[in-house]
C-alpha positions as CSV (number, residue, x, y, z in Angstrom):
1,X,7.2,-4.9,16.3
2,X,10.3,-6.9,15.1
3,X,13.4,-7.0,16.9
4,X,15.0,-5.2,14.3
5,X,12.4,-1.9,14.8
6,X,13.0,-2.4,18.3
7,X,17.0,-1.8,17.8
8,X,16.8,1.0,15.7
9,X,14.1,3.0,17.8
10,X,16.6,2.0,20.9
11,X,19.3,3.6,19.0
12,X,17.7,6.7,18.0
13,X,16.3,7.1,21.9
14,X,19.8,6.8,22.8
15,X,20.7,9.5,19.9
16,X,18.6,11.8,21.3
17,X,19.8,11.2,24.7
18,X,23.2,12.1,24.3
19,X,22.3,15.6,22.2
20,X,19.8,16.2,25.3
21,X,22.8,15.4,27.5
22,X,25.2,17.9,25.2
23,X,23.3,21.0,25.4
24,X,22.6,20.3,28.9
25,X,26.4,20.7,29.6
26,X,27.2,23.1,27.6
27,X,28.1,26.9,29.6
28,X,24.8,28.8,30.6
29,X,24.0,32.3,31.7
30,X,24.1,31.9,35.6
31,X,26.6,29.5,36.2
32,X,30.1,29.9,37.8
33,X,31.3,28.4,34.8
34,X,29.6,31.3,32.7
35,X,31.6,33.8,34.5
36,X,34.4,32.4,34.7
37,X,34.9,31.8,31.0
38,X,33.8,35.8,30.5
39,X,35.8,37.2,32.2
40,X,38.7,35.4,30.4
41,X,37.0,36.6,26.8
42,X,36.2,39.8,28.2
43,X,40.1,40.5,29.0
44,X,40.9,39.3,25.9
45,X,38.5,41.0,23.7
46,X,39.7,43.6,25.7
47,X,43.5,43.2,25.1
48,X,42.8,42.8,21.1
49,X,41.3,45.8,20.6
50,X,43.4,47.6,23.2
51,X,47.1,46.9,21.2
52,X,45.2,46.7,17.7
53,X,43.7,50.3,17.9
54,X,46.8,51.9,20.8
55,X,47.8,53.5,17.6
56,X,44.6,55.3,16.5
57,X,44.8,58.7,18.3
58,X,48.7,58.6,17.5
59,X,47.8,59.3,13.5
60,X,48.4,62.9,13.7
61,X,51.6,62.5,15.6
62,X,52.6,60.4,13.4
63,X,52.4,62.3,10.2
64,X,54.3,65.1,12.0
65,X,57.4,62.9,13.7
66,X,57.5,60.8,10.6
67,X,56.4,62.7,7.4
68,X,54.4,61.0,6.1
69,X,50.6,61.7,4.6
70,X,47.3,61.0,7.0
71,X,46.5,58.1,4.4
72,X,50.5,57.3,4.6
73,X,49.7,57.1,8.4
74,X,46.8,55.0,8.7
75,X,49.4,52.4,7.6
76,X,50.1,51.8,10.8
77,X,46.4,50.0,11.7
78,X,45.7,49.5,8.2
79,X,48.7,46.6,7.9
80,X,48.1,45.6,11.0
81,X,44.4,44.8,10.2
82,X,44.8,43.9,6.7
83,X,47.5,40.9,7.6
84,X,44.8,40.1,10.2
85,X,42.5,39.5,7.7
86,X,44.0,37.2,5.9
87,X,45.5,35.3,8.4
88,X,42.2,34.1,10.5
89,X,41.5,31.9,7.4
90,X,44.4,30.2,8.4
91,X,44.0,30.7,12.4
92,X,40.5,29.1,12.5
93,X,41.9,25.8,10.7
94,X,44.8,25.8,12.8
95,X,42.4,26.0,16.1
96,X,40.5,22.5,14.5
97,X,43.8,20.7,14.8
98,X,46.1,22.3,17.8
99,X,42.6,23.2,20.2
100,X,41.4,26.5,20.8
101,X,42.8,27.6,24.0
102,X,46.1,27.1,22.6
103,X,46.2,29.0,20.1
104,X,43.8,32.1,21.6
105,X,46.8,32.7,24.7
106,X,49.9,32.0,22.4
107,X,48.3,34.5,19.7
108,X,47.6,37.4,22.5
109,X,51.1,37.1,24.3
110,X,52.6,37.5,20.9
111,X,50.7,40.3,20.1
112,X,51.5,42.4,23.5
113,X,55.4,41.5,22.8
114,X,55.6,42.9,19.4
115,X,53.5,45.6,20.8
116,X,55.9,46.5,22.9
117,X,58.8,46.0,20.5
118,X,56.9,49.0,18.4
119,X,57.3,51.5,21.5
120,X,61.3,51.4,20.8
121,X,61.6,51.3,16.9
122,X,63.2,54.4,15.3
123,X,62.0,54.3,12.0
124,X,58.7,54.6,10.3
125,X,59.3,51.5,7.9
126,X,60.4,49.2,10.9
127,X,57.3,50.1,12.8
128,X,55.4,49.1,10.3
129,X,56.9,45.6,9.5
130,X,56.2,45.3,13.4
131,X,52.6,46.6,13.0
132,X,52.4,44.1,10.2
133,X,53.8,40.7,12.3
134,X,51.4,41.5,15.0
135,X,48.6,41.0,12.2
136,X,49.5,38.0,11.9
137,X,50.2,37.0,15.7
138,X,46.8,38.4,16.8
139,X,44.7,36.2,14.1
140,X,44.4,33.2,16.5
141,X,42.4,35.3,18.8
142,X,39.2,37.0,17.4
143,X,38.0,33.6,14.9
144,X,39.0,31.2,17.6
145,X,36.8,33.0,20.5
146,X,33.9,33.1,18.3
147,X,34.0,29.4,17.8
148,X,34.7,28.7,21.1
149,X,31.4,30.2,22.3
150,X,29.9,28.8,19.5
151,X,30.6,25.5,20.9
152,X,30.5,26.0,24.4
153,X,27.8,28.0,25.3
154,X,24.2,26.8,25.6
155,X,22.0,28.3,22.9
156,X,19.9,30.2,25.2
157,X,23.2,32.3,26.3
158,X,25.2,32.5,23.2
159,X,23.8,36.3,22.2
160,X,24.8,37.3,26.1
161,X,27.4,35.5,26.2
162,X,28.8,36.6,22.5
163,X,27.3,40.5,23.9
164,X,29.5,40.3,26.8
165,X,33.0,39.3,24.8
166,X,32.3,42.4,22.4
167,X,31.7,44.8,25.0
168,X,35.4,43.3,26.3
169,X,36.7,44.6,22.7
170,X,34.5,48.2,23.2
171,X,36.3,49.0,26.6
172,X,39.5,47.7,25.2
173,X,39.5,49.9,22.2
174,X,38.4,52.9,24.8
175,X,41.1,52.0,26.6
176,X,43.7,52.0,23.9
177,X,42.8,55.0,22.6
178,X,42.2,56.7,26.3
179,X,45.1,56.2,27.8
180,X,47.2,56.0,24.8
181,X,45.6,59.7,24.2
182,X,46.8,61.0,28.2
183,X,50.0,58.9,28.7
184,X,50.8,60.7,25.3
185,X,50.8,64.3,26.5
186,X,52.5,63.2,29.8
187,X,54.7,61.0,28.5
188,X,55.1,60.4,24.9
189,X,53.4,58.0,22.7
190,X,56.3,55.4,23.2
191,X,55.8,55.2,26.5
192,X,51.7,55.2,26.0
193,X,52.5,52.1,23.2
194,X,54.6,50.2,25.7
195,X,52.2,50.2,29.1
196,X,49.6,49.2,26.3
197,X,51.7,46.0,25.3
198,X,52.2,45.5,29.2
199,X,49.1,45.6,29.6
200,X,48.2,42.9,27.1
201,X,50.8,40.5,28.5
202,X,48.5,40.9,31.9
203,X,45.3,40.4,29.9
204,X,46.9,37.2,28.3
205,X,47.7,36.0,31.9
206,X,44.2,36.1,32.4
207,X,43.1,34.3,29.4
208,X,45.5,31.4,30.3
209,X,44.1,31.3,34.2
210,X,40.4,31.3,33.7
211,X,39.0,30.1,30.2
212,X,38.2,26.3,30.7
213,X,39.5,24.3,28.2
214,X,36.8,23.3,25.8
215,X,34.3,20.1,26.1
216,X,33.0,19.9,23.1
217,X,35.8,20.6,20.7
218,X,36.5,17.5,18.6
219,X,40.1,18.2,17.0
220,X,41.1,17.2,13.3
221,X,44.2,16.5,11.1
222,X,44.9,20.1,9.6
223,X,44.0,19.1,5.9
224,X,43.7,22.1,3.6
225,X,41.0,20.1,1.3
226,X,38.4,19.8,3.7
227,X,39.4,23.5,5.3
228,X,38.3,24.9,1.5
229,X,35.7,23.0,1.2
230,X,33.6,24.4,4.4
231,X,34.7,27.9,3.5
232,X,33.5,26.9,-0.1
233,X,29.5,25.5,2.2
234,X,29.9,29.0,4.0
235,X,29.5,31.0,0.8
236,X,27.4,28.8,-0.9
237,X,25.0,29.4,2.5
238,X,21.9,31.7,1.7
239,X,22.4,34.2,4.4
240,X,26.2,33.9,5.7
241,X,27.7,35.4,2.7
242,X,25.4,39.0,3.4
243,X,26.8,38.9,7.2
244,X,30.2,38.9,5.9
245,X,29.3,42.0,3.4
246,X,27.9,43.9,6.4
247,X,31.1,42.8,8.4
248,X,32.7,44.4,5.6
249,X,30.8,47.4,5.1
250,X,29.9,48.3,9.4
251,X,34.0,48.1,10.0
252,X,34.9,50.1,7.1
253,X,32.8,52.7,8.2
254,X,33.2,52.6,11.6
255,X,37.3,53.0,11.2
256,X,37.3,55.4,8.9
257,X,35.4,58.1,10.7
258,X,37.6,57.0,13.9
259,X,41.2,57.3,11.8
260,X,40.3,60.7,11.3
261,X,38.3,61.9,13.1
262,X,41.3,63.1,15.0
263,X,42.7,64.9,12.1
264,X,39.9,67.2,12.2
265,X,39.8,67.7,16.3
266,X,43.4,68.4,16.3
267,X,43.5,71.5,13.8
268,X,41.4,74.9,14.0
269,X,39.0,76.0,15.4
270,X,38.8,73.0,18.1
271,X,42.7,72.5,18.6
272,X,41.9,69.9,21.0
273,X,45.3,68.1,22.6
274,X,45.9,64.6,22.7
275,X,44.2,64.0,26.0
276,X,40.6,65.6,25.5
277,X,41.1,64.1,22.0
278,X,41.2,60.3,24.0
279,X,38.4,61.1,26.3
280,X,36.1,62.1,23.4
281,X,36.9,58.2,23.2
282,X,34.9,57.3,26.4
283,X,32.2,57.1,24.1
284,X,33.4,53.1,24.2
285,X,31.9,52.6,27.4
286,X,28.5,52.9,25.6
287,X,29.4,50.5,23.1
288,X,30.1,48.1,26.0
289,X,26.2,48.4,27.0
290,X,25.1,48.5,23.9
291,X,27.1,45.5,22.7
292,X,25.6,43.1,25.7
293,X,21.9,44.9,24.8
294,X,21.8,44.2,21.6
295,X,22.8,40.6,21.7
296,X,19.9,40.3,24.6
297,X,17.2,42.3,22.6
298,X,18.1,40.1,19.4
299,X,17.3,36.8,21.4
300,X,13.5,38.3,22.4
301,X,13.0,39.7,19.0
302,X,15.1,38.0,16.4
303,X,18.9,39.2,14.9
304,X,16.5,40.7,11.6
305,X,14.6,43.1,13.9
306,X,17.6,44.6,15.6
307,X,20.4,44.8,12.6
308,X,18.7,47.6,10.4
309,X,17.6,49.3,13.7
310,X,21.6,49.4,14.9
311,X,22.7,50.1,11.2
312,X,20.8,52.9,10.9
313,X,21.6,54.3,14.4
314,X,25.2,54.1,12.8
315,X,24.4,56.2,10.0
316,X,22.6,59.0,12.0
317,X,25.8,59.4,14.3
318,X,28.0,59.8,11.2
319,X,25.8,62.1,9.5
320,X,25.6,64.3,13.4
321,X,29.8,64.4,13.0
322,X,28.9,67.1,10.2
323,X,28.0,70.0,12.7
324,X,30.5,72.7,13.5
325,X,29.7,72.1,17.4
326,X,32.4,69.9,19.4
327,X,29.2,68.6,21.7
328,X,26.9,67.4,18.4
329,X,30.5,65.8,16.8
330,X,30.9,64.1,20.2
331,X,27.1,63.0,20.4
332,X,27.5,61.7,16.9
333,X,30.9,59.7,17.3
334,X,28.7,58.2,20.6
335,X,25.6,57.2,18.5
336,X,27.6,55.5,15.8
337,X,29.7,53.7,18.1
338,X,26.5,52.7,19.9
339,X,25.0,51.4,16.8
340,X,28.5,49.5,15.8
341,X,29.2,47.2,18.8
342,X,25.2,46.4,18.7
343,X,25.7,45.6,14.6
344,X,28.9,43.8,16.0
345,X,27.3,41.5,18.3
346,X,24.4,41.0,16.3
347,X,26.0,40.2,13.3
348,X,28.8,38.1,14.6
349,X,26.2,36.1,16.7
350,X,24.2,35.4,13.7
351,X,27.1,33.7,12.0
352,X,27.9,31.3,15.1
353,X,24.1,30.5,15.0
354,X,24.0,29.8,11.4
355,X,27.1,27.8,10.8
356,X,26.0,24.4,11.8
357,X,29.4,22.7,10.8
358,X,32.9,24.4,10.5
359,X,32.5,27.3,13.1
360,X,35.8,28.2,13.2
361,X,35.7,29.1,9.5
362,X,32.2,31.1,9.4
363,X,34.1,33.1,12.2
364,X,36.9,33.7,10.4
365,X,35.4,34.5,7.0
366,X,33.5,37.3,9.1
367,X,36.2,38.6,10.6
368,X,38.7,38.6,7.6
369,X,35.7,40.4,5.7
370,X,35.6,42.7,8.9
371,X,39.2,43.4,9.1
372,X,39.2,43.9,5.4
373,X,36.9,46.6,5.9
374,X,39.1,48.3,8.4
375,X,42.3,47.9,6.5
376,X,40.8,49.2,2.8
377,X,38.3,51.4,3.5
378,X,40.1,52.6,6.4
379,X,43.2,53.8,4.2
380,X,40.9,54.8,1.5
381,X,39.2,57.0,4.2
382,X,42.2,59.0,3.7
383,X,42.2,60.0,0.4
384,X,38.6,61.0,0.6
385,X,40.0,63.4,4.0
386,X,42.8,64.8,1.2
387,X,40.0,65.4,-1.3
388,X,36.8,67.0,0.1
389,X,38.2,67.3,3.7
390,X,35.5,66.1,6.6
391,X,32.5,66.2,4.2
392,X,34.2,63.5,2.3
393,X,35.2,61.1,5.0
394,X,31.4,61.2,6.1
395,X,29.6,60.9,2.7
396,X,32.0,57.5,2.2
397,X,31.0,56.2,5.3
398,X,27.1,57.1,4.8
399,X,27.0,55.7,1.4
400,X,28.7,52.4,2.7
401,X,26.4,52.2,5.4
402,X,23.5,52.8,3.6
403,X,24.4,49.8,1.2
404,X,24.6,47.6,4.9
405,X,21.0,48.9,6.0
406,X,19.8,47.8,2.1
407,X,20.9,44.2,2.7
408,X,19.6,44.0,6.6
409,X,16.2,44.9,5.3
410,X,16.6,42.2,2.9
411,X,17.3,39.9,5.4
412,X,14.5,41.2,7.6
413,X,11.8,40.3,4.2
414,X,13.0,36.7,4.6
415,X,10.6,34.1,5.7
416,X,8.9,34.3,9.1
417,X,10.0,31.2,10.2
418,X,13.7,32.2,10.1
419,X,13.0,35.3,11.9
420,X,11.1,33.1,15.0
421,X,14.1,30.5,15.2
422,X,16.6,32.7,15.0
423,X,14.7,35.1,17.8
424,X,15.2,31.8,20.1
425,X,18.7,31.4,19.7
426,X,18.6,28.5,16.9
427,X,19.5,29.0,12.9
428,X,18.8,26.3,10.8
């Protein structure tokens, strides 16, 4: 063997030395590190959904203080959501050049100020300019966390650890619309608003104190050439494209039988009040299990297995939200919300799996198609409610979620291989 072969299989040894010697330090289930880092993404996941959705239960109220339609009050998460959207296309390219940690505390704190700027506005149209800032403010957050346990975590414990960060967002939005729901009938809902933005200022303390900044992020010059074309390799990909659809299409769905849900509660014959109206929301606590389940079961047998089987649990709870008896609407608003945080942390794993380069921008190119969802179909939700009442809002969201459970099955046909490496963690 010439000294030149001798080189070059020297150098490749020493190639795969080093990518040994990366995934070895990356974060794995088990460790103090692990922990520590989850608990920091589990208060923020927490405090994101907790000052995004504070403003759910308060629809109803709003249309009566304010005037203004159920669709005209959805405004107030729809903007919120919709500016969301589009702004994690920027956030994620933003994290490449100014590092992720940065830009995940700096976008919460934000967030929780302008939230509590909203609890003291006096007018509808102010309220909603606020609503729409804090769009943009929280942006940095939900992208940037995905590709930071992209990069982080080991393979092996990216479905827990990705499980563990949504079921943060499920108790956060239980919380949000919990307590917002009692403080509300004790209170007010400007007080309610205002301990939830406190509340996020705490959450973003906790963010700052625990998550370790990252080792394996490798930061770039913010150039908008390269930043279109990796979105342009993401929706050129074979299978990322579909996840972002059923991002799209599970959000939409979900929001809109939780925008309005309330509506219906509210009125004859249940006349619920605010409070019992918030703890029909404790159905969040099983999205939390559900959330850190899923992303377990999908590592045993594969993310195509589980997605229809969560899909479709979503489409049974919003078809059981029919029935004129409060205990089968409450089952059914559990079992879809069951099904959505294990569609949540399926899907959103899947993308961090797949994208091999530009993680930040698969992440965000999920979640501005899942924020989309919230912010359209959400609003459009309430023109269906206007229309054919109840029976409306649920043959919407059946019809859109049939249309997700159509393209996992597609994704379940694809070749076996896929199925196995993804089942391990790995997406080539």
């Amino acid at each position: 063997m010439g000294h030149h072969e001798v080189n070059v299989l020297n150098a490749l040894a020493t190639a795969a030395n080093e990518v040994r010697h990366e995934v070895a330090e990356k974060i794995e289930h088990g460790t103090p590190a692990f922990w520590r880092t989850n608990i920091a993404l589990f208060a923020a996941g927490f405090a994101t959904f907790a000052l995004l959705y504070c403003v759910q239960p308060l629809l109803p109220l709003f249309s009566a203080d304010f005037g203004v339609s159920p669709a005209g009050a959805s405004l107030a998460l729809s903007l919120t959501t919709g500016l969301l959207a589009v702004s994690m296309l920027v956030a994620g390219g933003l994290s490449e050049a100014w590092g992720r940690k940065p830009i995940m505390v700096t976008s919460l704190l934000l967030s929780a100020i302008l939230t509590v700027i909203c609890a003291v506005l006096p007018h509808w149209s102010t309220l909603l300019l606020v609503r729409a800032l804090m769009g943009v403010a929280l942006s940095g957050l939900p992208a940037v966390a995905m590709a930071y346990v992209g990069e982080e975590m080991h393979p092996r414990s990216l479905g827990h650890a990705m499980g563990l960060y949504v079921g943060g967002t499920g108790l956060g939005g239980m919380a949000g619309r919990l307590l917002t729901g009692v403080i509300t009938d004790v209170l007010g809902w400007r007080i309610a608003v205002m301990l939830i933005g406190l509340l996020g200022i705490l959450s973003a303390a906790i963010l700052w104190r625990f998550l370790p900044p990252s080792r394996h992020f490798v930061r770039r010059e913010l150039r908008f050439a390269p930043l279109a074309r990796a979105f342009g390799t993401h929706l050129r990909d074979g299978v990322l494209p579909l996840l972002f659809v059923e991002g799209f299409l599970l959000m939409g769905s979900f929001v809109t039988i939780y925008n309005y849900v309330g509506y219906r509660l509210i009125a004859p014959p249940f006349s619920l009040s605010q409070t019992m109206i918030g703890l029909i929301f404790a159905v969040y606590l099983f999205g939390i299990v559900s959330s850190a389940w899923a992303g377990s079961l999908s590592g045993k047998l594969g993310r195509q297995v589980v997605l229809p089987a969560t899909l479709v649990l979503m489409l049974v709870g919003t078809v059981l939200t029919l029935s004129a008896h409060l205990w089968l609407i409450v089952l059914g608003v559990a079992v879809l919300t069951v099904g959505f945080f294990g569609t949540h942390s399926v899907a959103s794993a899947w993308v961090g799996a797949r994208a091999q380069t530009g993680k930040a921008q698969a992440s965000s190119l999920y979640l501005f198609a899942y924020y989309l969802g919230s912010s359209v179909v959400g609003s459009l939700g309430g023109v269906f409610w206007k229309l054919r009442g109840w029976p409306g809002v649920v043959a919407m969201a059946s019809a859109l979620l049939l249309v997700a459970v159509a393209i996992a099955l597609w994704l379940y046909r694809r070749p076996t291989g896929e199925r196995a490496s993804s089942a391990m963690g790995f997406q080539q």
